[in-house]
C-alpha positions in Angstrom: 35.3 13.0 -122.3 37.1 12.6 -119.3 35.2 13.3 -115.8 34.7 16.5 -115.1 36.0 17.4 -111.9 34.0 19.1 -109.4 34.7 21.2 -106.5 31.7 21.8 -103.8 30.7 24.4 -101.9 29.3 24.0 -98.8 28.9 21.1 -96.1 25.2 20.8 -95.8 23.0 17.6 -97.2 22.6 19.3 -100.7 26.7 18.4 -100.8 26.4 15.0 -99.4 23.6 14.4 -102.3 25.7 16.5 -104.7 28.8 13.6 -104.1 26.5 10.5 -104.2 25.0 12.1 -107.9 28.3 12.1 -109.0 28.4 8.9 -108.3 25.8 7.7 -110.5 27.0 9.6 -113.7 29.2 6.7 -115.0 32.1 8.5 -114.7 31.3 11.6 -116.2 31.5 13.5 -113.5 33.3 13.4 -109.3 33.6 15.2 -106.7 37.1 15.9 -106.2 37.4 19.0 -103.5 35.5 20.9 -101.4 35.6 24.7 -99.7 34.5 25.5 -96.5 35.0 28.4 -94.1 36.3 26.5 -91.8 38.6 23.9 -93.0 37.7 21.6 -90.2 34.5 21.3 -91.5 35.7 20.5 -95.1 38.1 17.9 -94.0 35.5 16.2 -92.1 33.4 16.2 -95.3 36.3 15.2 -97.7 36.9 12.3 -95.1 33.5 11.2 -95.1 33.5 10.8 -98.9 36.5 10.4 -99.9 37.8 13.7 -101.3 41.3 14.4 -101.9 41.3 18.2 -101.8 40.3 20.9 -98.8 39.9 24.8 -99.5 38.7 27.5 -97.6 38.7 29.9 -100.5 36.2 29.6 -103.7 38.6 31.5 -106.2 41.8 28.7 -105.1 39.8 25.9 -105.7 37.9 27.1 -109.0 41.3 26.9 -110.3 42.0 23.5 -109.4 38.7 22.0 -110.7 36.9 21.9 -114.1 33.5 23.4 -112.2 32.1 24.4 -108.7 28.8 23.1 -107.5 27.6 26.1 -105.2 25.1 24.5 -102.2 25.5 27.3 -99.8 23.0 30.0 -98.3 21.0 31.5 -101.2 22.4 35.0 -100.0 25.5 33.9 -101.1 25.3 32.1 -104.5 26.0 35.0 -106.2 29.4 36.2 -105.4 30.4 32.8 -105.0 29.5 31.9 -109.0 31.3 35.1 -109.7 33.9 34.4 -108.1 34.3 30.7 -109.9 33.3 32.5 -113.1 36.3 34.9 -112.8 39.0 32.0 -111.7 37.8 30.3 -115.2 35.4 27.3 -113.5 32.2 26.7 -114.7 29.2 26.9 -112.1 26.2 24.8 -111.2 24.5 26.6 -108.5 21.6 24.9 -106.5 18.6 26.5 -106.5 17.5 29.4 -106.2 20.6 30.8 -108.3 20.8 34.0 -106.8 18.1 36.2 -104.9 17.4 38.7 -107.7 16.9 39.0 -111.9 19.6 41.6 -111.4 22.0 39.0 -109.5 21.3 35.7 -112.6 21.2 37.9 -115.3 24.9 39.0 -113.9 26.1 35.4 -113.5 24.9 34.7 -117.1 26.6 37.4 -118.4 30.0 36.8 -117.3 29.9 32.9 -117.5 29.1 34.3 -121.5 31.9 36.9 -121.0 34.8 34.4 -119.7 33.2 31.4 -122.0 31.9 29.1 -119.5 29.1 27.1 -118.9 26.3 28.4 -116.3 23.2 26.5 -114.7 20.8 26.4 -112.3 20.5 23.2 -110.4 17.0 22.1 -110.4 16.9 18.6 -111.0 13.1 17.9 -111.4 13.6 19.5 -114.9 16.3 16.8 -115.9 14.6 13.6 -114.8 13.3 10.8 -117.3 10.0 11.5 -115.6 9.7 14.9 -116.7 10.5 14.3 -120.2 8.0 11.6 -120.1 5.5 14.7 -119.1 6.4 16.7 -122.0 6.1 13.8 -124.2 2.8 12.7 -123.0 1.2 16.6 -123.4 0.1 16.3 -126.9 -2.4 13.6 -125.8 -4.4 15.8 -123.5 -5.4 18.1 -126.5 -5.8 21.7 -126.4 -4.5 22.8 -122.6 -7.2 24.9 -120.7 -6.2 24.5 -116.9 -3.2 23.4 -114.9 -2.8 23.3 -111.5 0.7 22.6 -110.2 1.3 22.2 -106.6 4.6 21.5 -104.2 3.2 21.9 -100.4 6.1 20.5 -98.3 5.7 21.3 -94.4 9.8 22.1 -93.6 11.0 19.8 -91.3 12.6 23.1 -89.1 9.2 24.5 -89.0 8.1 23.0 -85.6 11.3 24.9 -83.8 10.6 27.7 -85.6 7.0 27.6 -84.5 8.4 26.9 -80.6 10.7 30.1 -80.9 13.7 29.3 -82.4 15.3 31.5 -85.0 16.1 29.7 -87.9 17.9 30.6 -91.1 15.4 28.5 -93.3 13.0 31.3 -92.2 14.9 33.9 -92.4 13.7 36.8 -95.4 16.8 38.6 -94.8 19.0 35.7 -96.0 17.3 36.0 -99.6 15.1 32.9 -98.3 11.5 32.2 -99.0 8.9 29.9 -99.7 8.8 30.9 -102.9 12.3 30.1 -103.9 12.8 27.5 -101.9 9.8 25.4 -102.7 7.6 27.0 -104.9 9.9 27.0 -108.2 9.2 22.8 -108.5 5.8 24.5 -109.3 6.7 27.6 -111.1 9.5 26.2 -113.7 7.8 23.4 -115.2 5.0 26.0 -115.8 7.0 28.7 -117.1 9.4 25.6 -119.5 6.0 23.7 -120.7 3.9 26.9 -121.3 6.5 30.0 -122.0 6.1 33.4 -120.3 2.5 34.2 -119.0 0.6 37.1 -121.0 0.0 38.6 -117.2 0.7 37.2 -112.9 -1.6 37.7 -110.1 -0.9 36.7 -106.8 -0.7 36.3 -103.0 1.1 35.2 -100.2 1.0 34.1 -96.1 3.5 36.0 -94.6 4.8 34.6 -90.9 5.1 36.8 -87.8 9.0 37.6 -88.8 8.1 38.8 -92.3 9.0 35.7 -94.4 6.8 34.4 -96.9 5.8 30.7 -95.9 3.1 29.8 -98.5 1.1 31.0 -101.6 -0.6 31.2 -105.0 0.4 32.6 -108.7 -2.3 32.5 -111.6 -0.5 33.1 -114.8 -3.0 34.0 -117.8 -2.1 32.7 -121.3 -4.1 33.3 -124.3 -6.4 30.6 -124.5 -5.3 28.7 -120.8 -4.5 29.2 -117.2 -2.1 28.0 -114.7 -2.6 27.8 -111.0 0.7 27.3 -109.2 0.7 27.1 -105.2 3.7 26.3 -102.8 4.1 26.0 -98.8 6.7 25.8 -96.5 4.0 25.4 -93.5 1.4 23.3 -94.6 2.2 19.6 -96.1 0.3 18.8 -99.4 -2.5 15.9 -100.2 -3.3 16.5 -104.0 -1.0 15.7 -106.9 -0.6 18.3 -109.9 -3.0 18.2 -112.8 -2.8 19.3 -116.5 -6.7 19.9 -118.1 -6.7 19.4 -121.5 -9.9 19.0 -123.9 -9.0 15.6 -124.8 -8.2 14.4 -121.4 -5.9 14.9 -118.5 -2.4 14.2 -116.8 -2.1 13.9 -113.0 1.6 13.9 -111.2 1.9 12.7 -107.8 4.4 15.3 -107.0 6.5 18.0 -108.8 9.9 17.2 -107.5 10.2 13.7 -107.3 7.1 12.1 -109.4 6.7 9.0 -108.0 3.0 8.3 -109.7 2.3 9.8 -113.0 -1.0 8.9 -114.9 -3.2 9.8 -118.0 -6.7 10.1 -118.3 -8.8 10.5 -121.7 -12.1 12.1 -121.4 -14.4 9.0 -121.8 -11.4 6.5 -121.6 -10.0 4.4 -118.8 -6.7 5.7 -117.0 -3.3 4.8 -118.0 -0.3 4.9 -115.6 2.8 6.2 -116.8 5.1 6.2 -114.1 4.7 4.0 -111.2 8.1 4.4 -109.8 9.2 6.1 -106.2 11.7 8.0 -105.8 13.9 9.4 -103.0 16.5 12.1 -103.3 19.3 12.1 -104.8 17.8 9.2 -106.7 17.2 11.8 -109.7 19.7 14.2 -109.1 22.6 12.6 -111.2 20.4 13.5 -114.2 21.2 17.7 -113.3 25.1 16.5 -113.7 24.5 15.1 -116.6 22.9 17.8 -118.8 25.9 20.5 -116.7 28.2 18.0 -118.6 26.8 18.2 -121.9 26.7 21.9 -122.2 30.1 22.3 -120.8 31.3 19.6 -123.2 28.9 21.8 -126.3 30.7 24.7 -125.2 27.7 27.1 -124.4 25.3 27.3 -121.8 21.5 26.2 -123.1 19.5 28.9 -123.7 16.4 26.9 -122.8 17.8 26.8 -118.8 18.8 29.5 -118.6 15.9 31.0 -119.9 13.5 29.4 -117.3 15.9 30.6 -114.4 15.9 34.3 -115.7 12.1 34.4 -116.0 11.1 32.3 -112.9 13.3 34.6 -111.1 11.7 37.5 -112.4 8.0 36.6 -112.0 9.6 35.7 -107.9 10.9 39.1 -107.8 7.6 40.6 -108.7 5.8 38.4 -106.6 7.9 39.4 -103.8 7.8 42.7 -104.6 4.2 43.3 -104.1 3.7 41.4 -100.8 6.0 43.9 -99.4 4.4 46.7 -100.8 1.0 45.4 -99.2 2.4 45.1 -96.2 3.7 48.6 -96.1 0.2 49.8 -96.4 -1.7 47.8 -93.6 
């Protein structure tokens, strides 16, 4: 298969991350444009790594690339994957996809419609580590609890908190707490476990309306799952999975770094003792894109978790601003 050639959107970190990953794929995947509003600010970027082509529209340089990595503002993902969809490209699109079911459900379908490949980038689902966690779940026995938490104080919190209006904090951008850090926590629950027989849940919203930290229980027949996420408050514990045979314990969600079992009435085994630091594990993202754009189809398992994350974030969001509306 030769490398499939990328185009990226956006200028940001995620893209500078994005390029490196490439990188690491063994040459099954580079970066070989980039689109920008403002073509300065592409060339810079294709300068700085090394890319040969500039645009400043997504639809000319979808047709000059195999697939588009989207890393722009969440408000935006979705008309840019359409867009890419429509000039033939496939699309990985960084998490969250798009800020509504409604607005995934309508990349899905016409990445199905013009027969190309559609996914979500969230690369914690991707990583050696997390199919180490899958692996290691029989062990634990019958599941009864799980508590999966991704508490990461923002590094633009402290200007935020001194006045300054920032887009990170901005609910009218499609941007939350939720979506932005909650979903390391929400879609390994919703991929281990499937769709929850029923959701409660609350939030903390911030002075501006935007939802900076909270808590989902989802209810399964015969377990429960206790997922919690902050943009505002930095987190201590690691993540644990109950089971009647014993227990699994991950350092954290995103980038496990310390992952360790413990039988009931046994001594503790380590799994992983390996840190990580981003894009360390992003290349693994690329290469499950390839593999479905090489199959053909987009896997139904992906996009299955980003349809009913998604949902269950809509929801979620829905009825904090219903609550709100009453006080």
């Amino acid at each position: 298969m030769a490398a499939l050639r990328f185009g990226i959107v956006g200028t940001n970190f995620i893209s500078d991350w994005f390029v490196r990953a490439c990188g690491r794929t063994s040459g099954i995947a580079e970066a070989s444009a980039v689109m920008s509003r403002r073509r300065e600010k592409g060339e810079a970027f294709a300068r700085e790594h090394g890319i040969a082509s500039v645009f400043t529209s997504v639809t000319q340089m979808a047709r000059a690339v195999d697939a588009v990595y989207i890393a722009s503002p969440n408000g935006a993902h979705h008309a840019q994957a359409k867009q890419a969809i429509e000039a033939g490209a496939h699309v990985l699109v960084e998490k969250i996809m798009a800020t509504s079911e409604a607005e995934v459900r309508d990349i899905f379908d016409a990445a199905s419609r013009a027969c190309v490949v559609a996914m979500e980038a969230t690369r914690h689902l991707h990583t050696p580590a997390y199919r180490l966690l899958r692996e290691t779940l029989p062990r634990v026995g019958a599941i009864r609890q799980v508590n999966f938490a991704k508490c990461q104080y923002s590094s633009r919190y402290d200007r935020f908190r001194a006045g300054e209006k920032m887009n990170a904090f901005n609910p009218s951008l499609g941007n939350s707490a939720l979506g932005d850090i909650g979903v390391y926590a929400l879609q390994p629950a919703i991929d281990l476990f499937g769709t929850p027989l029923a959701v409660t849940g609350t939030s903390v919203l911030l002075h501006n309306g935007f939802e900076g930290a909270g808590s989902m229980t989802l209810t399964y027949d015969e377990m429960v799952a206790s997922i919690s996420w902050s943009k505002i408050t930095q987190g201590v514990t690691p993540s644990v999975i109950l089971g009647e045979d014993g227990a699994i314990t991950i350092s954290d969600l995103a980038e496990p770094a310390l992952m360790q079992f413990h039988p009931r009435g046994g001594q503790t085994e380590t799994l992983l003792d390996a840190p990580v630091t981003p894009p360390d594990t992003m290349h693994h993202e690329i290469l499950a894109f390839a593999a479905q754009v090489e199959a053909g189809v987009t896997d139904s398992r992906w996009s299955k978790v980003t349809l009913e994350s998604r949902r269950l974030m809509d929801a979620h969001l829905a009825g904090l601003t219903a609550s709100a509306s009453r006080r």
